[in-house]
Backbone atoms as SQL, in Angstrom:
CREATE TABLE atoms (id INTEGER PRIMARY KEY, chain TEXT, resi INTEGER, resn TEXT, atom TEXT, x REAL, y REAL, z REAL);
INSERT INTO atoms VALUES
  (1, 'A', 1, 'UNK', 'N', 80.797, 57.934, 80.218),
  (2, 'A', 1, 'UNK', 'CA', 81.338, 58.904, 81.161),
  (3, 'A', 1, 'UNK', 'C', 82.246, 59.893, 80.414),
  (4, 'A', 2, 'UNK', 'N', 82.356, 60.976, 80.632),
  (5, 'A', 2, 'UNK', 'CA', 83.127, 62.152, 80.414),
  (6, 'A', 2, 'UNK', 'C', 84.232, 62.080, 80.889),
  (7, 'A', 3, 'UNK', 'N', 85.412, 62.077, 79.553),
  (8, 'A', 3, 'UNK', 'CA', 86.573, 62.339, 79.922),
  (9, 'A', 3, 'UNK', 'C', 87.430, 63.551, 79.682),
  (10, 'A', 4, 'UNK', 'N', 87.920, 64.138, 81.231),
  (11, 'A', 4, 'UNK', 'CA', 88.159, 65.273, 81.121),
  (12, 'A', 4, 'UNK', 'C', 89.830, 65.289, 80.825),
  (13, 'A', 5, 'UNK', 'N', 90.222, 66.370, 80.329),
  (14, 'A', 5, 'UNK', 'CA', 91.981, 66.294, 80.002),
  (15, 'A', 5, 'UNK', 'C', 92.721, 67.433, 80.072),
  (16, 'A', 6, 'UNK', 'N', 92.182, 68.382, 80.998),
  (17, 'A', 6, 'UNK', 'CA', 92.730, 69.949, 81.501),
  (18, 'A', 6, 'UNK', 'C', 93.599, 69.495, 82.000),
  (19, 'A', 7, 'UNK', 'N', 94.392, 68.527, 82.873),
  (20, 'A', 7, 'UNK', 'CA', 95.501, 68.443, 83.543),
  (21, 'A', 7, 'UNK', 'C', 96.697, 68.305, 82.563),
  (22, 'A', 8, 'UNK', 'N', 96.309, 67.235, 81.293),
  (23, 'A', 8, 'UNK', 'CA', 97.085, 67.218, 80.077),
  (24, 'A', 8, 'UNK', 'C', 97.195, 68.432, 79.595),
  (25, 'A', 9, 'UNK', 'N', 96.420, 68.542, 79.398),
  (26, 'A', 9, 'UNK', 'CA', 96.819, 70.195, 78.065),
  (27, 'A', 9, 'UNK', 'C', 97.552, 70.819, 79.049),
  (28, 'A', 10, 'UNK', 'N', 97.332, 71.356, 80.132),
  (29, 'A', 10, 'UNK', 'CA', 98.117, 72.320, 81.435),
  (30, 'A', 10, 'UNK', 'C', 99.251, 72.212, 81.395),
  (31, 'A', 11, 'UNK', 'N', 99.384, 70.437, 81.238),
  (32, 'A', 11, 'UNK', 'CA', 100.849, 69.932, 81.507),
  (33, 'A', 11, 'UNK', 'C', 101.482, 70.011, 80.092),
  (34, 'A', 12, 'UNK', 'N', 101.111, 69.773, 78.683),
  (35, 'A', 12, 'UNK', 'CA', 101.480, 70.449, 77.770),
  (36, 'A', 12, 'UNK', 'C', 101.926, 71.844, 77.570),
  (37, 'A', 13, 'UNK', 'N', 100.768, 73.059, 77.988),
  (38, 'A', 13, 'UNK', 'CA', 100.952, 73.856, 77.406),
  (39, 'A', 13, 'UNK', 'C', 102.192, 74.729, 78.210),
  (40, 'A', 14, 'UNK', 'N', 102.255, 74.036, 79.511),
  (41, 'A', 14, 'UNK', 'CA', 102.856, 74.787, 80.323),
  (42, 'A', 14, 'UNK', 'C', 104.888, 74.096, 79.902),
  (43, 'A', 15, 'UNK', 'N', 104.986, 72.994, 78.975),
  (44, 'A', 15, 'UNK', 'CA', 106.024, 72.288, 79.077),
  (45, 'A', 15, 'UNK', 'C', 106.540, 73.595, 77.391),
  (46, 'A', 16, 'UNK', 'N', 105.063, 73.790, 76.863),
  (47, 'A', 16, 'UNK', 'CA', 105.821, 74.959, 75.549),
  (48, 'A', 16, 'UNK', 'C', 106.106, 76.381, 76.250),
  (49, 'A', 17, 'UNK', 'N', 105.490, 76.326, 77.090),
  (50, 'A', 17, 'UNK', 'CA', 105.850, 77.771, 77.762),
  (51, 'A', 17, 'UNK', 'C', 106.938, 77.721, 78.137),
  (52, 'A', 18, 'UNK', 'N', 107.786, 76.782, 78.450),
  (53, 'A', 18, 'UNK', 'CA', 108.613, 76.959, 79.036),
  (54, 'A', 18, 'UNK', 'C', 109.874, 76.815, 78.287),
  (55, 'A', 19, 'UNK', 'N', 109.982, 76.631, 76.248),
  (56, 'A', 19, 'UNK', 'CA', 110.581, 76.482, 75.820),
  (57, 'A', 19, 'UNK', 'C', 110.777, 78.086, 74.910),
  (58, 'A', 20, 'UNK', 'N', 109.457, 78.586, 74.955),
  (59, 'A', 20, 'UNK', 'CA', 109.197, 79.636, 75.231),
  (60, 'A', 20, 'UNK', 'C', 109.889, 80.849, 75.779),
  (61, 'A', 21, 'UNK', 'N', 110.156, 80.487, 76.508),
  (62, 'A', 21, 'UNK', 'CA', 110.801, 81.728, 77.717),
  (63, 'A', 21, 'UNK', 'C', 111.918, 82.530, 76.990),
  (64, 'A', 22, 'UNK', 'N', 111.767, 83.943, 76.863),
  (65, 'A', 22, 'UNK', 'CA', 112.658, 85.015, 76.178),
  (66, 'A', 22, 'UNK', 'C', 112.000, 85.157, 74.920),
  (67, 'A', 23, 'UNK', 'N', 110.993, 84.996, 74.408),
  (68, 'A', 23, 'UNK', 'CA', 110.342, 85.035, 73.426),
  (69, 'A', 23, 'UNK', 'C', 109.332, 86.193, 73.432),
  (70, 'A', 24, 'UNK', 'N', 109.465, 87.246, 72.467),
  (71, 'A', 24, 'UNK', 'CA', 108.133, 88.388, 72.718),
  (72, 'A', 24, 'UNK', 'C', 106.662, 88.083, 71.894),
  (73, 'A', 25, 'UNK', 'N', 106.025, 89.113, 72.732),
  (74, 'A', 25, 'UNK', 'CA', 104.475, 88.678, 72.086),
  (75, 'A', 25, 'UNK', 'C', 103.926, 87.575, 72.297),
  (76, 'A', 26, 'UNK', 'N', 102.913, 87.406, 71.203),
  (77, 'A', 26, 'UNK', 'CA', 102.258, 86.024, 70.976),
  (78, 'A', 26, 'UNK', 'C', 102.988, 84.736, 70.677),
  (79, 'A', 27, 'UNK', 'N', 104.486, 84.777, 70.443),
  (80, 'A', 27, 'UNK', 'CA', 105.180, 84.318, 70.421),
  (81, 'A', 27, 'UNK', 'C', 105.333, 83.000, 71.644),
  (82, 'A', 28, 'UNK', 'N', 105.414, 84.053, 72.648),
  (83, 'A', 28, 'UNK', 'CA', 105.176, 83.109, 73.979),
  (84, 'A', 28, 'UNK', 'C', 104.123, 83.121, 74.995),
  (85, 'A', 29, 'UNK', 'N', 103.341, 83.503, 74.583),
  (86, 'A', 29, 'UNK', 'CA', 102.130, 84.083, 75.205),
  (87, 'A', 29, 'UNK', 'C', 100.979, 83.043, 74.577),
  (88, 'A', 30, 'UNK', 'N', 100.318, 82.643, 73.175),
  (89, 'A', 30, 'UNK', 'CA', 99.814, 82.079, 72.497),
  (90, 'A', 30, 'UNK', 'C', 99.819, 80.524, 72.277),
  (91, 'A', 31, 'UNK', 'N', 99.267, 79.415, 72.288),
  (92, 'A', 31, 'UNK', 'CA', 99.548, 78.184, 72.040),
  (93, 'A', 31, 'UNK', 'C', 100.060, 77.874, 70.749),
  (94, 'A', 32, 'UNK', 'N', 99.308, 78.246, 69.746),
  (95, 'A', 32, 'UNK', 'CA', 99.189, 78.108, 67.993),
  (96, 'A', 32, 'UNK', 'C', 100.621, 78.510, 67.641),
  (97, 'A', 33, 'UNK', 'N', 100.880, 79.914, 68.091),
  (98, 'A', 33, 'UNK', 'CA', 101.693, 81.088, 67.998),
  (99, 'A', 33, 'UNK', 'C', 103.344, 80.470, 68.575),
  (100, 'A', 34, 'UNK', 'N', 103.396, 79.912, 69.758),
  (101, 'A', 34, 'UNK', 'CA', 104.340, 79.598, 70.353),
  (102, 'A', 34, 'UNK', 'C', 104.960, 78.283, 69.565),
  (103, 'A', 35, 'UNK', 'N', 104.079, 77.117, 69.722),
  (104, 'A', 35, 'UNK', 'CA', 104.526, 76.284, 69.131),
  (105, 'A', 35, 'UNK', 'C', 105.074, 76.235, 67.541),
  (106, 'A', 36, 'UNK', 'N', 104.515, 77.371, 66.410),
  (107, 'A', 36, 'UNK', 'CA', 104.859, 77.676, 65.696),
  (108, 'A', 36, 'UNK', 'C', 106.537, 78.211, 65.720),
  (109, 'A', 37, 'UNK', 'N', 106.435, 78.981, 67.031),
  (110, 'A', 37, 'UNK', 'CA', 108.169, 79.689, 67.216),
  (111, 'A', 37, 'UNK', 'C', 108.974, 78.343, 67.698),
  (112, 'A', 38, 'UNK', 'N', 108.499, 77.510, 68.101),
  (113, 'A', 38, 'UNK', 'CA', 109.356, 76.515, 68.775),
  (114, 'A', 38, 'UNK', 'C', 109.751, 75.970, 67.257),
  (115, 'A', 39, 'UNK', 'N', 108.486, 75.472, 66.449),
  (116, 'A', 39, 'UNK', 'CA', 109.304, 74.598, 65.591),
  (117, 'A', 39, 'UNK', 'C', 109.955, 74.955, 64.866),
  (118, 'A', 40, 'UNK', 'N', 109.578, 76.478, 64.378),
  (119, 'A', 40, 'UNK', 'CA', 110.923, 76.648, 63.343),
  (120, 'A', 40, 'UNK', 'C', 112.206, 76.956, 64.076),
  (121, 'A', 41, 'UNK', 'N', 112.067, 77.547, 65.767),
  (122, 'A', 41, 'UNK', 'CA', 113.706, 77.981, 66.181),
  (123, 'A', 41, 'UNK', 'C', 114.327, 76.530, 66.544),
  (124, 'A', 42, 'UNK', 'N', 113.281, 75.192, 66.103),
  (125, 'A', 42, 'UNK', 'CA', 114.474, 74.168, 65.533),
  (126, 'A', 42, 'UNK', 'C', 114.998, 74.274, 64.622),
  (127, 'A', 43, 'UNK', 'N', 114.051, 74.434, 63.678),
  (128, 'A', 43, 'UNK', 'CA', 114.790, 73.892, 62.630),
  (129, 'A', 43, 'UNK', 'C', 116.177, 74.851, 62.312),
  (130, 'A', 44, 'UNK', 'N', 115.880, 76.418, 62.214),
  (131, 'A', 44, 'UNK', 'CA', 116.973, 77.151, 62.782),
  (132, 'A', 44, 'UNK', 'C', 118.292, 76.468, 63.649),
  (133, 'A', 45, 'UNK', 'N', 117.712, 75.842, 64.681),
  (134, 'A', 45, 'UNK', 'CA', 119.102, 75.060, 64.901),
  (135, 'A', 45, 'UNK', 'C', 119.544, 74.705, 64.829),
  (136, 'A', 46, 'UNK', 'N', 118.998, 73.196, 64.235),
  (137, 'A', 46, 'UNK', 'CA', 119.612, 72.209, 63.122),
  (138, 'A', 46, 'UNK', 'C', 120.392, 72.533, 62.147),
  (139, 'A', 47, 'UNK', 'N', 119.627, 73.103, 61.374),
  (140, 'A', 47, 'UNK', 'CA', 120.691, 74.223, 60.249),
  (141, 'A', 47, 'UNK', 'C', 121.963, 74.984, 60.379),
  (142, 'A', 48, 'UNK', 'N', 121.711, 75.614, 61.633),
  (143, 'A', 48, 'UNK', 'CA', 123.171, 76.737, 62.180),
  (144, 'A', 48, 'UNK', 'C', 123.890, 75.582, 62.945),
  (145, 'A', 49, 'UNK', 'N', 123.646, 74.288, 63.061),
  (146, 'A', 49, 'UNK', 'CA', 124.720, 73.464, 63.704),
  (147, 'A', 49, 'UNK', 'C', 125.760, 72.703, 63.052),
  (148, 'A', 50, 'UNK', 'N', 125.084, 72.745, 61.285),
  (149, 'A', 50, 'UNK', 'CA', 126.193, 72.767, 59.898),
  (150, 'A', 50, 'UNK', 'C', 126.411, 73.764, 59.792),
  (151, 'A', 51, 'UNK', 'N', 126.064, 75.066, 59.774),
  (152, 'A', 51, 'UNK', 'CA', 126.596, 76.167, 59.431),
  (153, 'A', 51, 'UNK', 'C', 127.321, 76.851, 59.686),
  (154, 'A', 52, 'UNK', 'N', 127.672, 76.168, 61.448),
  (155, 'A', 52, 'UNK', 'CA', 128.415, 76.874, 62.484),
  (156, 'A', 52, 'UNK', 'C', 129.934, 76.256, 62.169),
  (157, 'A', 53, 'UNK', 'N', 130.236, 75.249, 61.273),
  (158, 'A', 53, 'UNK', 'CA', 131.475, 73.919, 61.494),
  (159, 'A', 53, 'UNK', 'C', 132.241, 75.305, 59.872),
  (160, 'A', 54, 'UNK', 'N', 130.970, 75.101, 58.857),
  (161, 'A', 54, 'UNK', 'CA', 131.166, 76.228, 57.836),
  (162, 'A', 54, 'UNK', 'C', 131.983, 77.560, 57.782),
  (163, 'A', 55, 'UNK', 'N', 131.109, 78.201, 58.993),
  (164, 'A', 55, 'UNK', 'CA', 132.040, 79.604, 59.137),
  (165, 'A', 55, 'UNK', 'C', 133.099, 79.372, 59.641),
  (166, 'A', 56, 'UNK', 'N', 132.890, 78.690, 60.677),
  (167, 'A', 56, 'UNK', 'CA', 134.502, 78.360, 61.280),
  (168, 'A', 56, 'UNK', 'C', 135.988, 77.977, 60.268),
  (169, 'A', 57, 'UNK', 'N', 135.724, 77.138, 59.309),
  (170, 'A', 57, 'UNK', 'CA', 136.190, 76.411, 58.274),
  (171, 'A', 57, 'UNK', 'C', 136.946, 77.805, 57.585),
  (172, 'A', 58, 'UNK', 'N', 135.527, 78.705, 57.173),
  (173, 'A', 58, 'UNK', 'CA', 135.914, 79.759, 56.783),
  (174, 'A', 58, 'UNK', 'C', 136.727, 80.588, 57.338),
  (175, 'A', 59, 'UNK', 'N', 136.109, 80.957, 59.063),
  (176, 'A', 59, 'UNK', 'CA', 137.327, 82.145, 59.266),
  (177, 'A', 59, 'UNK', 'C', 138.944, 81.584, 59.584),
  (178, 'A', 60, 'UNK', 'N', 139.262, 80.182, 59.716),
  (179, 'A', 60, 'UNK', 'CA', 140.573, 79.844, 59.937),
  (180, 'A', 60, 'UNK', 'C', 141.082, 79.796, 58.928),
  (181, 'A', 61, 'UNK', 'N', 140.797, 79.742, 57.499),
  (182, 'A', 61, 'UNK', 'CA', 141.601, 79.789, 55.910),
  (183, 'A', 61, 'UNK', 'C', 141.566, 81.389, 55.750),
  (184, 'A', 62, 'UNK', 'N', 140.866, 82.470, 56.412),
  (185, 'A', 62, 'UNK', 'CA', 140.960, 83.823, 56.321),
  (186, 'A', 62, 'UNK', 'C', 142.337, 84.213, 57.047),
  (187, 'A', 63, 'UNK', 'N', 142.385, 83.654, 58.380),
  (188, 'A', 63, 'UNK', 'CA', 143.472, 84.096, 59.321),
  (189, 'A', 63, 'UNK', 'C', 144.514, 83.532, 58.624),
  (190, 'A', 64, 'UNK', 'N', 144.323, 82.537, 58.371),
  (191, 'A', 64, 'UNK', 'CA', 145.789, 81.717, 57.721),
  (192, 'A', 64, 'UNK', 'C', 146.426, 82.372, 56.635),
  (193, 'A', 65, 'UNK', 'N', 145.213, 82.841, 55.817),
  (194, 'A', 65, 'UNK', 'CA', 145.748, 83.620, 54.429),
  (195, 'A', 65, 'UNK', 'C', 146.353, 85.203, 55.011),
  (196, 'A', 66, 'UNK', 'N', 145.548, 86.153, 56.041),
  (197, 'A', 66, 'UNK', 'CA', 146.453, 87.054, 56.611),
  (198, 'A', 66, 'UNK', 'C', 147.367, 87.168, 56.748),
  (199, 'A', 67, 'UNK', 'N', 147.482, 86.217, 57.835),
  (200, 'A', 67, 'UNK', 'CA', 149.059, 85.997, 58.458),
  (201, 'A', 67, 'UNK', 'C', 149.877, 85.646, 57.306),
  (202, 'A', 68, 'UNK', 'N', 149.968, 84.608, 55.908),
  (203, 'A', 68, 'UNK', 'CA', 150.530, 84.417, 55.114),
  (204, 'A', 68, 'UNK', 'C', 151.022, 85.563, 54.280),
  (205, 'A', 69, 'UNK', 'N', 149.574, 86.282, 53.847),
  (206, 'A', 69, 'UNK', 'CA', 150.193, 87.673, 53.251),
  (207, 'A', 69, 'UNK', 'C', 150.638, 88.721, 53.945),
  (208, 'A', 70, 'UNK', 'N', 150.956, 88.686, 55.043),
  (209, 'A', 70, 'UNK', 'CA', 152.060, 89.571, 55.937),
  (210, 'A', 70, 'UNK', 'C', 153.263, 89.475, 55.449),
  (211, 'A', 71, 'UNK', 'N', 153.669, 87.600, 54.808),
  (212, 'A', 71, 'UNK', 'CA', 154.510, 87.336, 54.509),
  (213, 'A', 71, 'UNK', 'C', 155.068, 87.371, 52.996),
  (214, 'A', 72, 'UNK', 'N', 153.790, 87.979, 52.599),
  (215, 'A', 72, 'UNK', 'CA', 154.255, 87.479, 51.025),
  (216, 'A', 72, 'UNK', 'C', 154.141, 86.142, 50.231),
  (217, 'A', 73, 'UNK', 'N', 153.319, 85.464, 50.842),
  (218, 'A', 73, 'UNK', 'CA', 153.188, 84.157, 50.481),
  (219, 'A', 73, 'UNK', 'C', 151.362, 84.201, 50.162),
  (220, 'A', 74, 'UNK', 'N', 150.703, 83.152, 49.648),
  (221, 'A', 74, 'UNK', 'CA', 149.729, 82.872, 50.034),
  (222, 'A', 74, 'UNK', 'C', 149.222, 81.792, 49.844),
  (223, 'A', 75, 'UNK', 'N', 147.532, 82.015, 50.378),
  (224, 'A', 75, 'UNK', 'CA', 147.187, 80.369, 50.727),
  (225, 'A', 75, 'UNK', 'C', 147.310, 78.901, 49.768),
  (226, 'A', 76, 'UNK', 'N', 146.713, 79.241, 48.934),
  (227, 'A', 76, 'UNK', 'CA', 146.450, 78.001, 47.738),
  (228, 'A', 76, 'UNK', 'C', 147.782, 77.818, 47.460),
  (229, 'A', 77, 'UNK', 'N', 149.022, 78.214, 47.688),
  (230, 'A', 77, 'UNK', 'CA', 150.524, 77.585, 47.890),
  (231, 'A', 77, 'UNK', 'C', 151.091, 77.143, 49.022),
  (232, 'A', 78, 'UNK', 'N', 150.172, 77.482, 49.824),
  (233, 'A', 78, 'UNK', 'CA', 150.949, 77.102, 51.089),
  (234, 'A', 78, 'UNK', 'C', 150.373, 75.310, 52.040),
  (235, 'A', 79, 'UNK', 'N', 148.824, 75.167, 51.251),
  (236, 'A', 79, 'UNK', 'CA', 147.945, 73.944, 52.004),
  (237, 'A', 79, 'UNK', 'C', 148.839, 72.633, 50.678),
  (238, 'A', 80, 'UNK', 'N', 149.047, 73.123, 49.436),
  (239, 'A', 80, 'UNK', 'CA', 149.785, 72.142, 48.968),
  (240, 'A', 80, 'UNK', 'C', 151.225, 71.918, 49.734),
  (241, 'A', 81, 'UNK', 'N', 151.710, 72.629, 49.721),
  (242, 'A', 81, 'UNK', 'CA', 153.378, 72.759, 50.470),
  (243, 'A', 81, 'UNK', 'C', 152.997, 71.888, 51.624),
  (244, 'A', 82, 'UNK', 'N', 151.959, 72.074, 52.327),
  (245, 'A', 82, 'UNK', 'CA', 151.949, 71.543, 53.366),
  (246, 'A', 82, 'UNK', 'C', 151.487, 69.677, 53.552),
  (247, 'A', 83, 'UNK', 'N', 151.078, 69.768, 52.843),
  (248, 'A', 83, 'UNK', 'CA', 150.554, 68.545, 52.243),
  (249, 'A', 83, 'UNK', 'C', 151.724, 67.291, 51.771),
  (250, 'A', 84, 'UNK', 'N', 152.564, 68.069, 51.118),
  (251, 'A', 84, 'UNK', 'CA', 153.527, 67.883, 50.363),
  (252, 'A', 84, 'UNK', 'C', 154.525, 67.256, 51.276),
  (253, 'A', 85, 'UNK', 'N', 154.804, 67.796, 52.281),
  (254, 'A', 85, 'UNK', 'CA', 156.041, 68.101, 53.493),
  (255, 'A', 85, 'UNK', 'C', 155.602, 67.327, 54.779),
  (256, 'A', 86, 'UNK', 'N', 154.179, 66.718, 54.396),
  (257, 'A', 86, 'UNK', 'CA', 153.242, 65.665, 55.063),
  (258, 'A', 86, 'UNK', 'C', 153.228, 66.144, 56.478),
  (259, 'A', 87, 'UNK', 'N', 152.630, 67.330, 56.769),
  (260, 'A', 87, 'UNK', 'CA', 152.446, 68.161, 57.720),
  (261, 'A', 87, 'UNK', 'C', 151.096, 67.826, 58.123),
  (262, 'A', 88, 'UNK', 'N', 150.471, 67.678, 58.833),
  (263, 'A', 88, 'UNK', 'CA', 149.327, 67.036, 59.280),
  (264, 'A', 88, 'UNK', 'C', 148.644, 68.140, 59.777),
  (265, 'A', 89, 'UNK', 'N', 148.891, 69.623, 60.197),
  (266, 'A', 89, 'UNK', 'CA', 148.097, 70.241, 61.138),
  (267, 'A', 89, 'UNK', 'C', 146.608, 70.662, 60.173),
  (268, 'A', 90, 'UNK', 'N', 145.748, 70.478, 61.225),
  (269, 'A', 90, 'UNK', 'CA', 144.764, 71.204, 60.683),
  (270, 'A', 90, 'UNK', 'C', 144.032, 72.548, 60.555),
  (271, 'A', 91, 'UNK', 'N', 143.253, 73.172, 60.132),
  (272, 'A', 91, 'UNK', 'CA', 143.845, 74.999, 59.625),
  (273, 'A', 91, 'UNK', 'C', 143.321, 75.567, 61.210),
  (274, 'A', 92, 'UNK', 'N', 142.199, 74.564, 61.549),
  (275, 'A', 92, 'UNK', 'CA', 141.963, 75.435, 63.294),
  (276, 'A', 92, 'UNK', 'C', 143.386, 75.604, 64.340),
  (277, 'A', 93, 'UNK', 'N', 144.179, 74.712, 64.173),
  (278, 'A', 93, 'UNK', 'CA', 145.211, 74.916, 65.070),
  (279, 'A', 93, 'UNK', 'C', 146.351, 75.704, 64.073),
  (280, 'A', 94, 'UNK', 'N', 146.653, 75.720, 62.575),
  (281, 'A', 94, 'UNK', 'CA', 147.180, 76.760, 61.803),
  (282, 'A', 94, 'UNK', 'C', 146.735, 78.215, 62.400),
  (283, 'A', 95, 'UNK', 'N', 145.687, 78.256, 62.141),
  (284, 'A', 95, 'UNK', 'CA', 144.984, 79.936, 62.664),
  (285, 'A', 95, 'UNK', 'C', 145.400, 80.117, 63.957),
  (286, 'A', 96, 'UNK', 'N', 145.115, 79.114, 64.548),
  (287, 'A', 96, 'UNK', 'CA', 145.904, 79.639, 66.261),
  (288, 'A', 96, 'UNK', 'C', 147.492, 79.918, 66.584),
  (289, 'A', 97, 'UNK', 'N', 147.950, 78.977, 65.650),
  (290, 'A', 97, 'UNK', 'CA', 149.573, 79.398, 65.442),
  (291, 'A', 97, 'UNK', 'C', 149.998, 80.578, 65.150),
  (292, 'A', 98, 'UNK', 'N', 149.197, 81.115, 64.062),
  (293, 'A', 98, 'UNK', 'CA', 149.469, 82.288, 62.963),
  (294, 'A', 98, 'UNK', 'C', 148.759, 83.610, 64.145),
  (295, 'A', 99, 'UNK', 'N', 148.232, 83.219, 65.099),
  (296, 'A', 99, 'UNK', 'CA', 147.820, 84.688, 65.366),
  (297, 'A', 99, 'UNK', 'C', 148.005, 84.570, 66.677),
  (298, 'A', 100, 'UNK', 'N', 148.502, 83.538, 68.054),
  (299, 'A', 100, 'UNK', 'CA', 149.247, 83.737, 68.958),
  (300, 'A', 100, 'UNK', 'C', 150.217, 82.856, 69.012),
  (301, 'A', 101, 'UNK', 'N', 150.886, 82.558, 68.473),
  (302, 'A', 101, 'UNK', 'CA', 152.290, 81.762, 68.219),
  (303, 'A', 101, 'UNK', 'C', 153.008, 82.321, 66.963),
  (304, 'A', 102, 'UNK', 'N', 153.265, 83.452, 66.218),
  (305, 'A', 102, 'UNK', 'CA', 154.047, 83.721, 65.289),
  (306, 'A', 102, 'UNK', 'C', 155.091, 82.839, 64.978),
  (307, 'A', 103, 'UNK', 'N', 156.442, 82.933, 65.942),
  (308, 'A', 103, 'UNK', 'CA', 157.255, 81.881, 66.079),
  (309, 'A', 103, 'UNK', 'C', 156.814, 80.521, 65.315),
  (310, 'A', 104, 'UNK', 'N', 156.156, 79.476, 65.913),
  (311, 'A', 104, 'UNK', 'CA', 156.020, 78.397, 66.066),
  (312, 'A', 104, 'UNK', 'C', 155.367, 78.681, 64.272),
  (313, 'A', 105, 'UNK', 'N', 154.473, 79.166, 63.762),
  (314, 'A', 105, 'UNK', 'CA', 154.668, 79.528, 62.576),
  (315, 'A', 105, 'UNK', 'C', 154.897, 79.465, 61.700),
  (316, 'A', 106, 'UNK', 'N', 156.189, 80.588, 62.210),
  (317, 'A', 106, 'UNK', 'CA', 157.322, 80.807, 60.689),
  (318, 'A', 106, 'UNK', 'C', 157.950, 79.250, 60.668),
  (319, 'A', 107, 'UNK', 'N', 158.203, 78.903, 61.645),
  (320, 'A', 107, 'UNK', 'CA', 159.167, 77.312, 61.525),
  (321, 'A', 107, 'UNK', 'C', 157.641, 76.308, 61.235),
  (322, 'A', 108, 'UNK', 'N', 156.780, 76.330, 60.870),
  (323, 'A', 108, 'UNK', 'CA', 155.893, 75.658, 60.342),
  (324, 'A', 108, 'UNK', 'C', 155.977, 75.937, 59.101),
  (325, 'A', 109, 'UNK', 'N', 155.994, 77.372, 58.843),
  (326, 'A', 109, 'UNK', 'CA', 156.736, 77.292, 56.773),
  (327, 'A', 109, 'UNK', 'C', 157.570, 77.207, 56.512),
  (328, 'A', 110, 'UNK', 'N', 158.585, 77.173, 57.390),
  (329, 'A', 110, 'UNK', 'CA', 160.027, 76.646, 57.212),
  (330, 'A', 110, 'UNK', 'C', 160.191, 75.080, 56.417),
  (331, 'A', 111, 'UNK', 'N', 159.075, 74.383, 57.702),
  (332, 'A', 111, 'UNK', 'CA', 159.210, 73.006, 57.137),
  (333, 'A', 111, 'UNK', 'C', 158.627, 72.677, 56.067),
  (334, 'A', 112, 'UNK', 'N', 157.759, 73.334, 55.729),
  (335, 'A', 112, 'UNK', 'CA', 156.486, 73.060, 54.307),
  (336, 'A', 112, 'UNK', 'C', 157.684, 73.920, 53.236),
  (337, 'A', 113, 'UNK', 'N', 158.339, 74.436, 53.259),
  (338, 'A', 113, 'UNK', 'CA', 159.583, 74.656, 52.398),
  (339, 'A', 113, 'UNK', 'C', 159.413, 75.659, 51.795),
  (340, 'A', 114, 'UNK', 'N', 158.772, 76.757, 52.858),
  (341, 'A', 114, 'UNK', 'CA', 158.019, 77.890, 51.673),
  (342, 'A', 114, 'UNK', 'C', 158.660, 79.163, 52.606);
C-alpha cells in the first residue's frame, strides 16, 4: 500500500515558514532556501550571545576610562587601586556610577585611594 506524507511535509514546511517570517525573497518563500536562512540565523545567534557579554565588557571599561579621564586619572590604575582597597564592584555597575551617579563615584575613588 502507498504511503502518503503531504500532511507531514505541510506540517513541516509550514512550522519553517513560520520561523521564517520577516525574511525577504526566497529566503522565506523557498524550502531549500529558507531552511538554509534558518540555520545559519542560528548559528548567528549562538555566536552574538558570546559576543553580546564581549561588547558589553567592552563598553563599561570605555565609560569607566571617560569618566576617569575627566579626572585625570586612568583606567589600568584605577581596577588595581580598586582591587587593592578590596572594592568588589563590578565595571557594569562602575559605568553606571560614573555616568548617572557622579557623586557616589568620586567617593568610590576616594576609597580605592586615588
Amino acid at each position: 500500500m502507498r504511503v502518503k506524507r503531504g500532511i507531514h511535509r505541510h506540517r513541516r514546511v509550514k512550522a519553517l515558514h513560520r520561523l521564517t517570517k520577516g525574511y525577504r525573497g526566497m529566503r522565506r518563500s523557498t524550502v531549500k532556501k529558507a531552511k538554509e536562512a534558518v540555520i545559519k540565523a542560528g548559528q548567528n545567534a549562538y555566536r552574538d550571545r558570546k559576543r553580546k557579554k564581549r561588547d558589553f565588557r567592552s563598553l563599561w571599561t570605555v565609560r569607566i576610562s571617560a569618566a576617569l579621564r575627566a579626572k585625570g586619572l586612568n583606567y589600568s590604575r584605577f581596577i588595581p587601586a580598586l582591587k587593592k582597597a578590596n572594592i568588589t564592584l563590578d565595571r557594569k555597575s562602575l559605568s553606571e556610577l560614573a555616568i548617572h551617579h557622579p557623586a557616589v563615584f568620586e567617593k568610590v575613588l576616594k576609597e580605592a585611594g586615588m
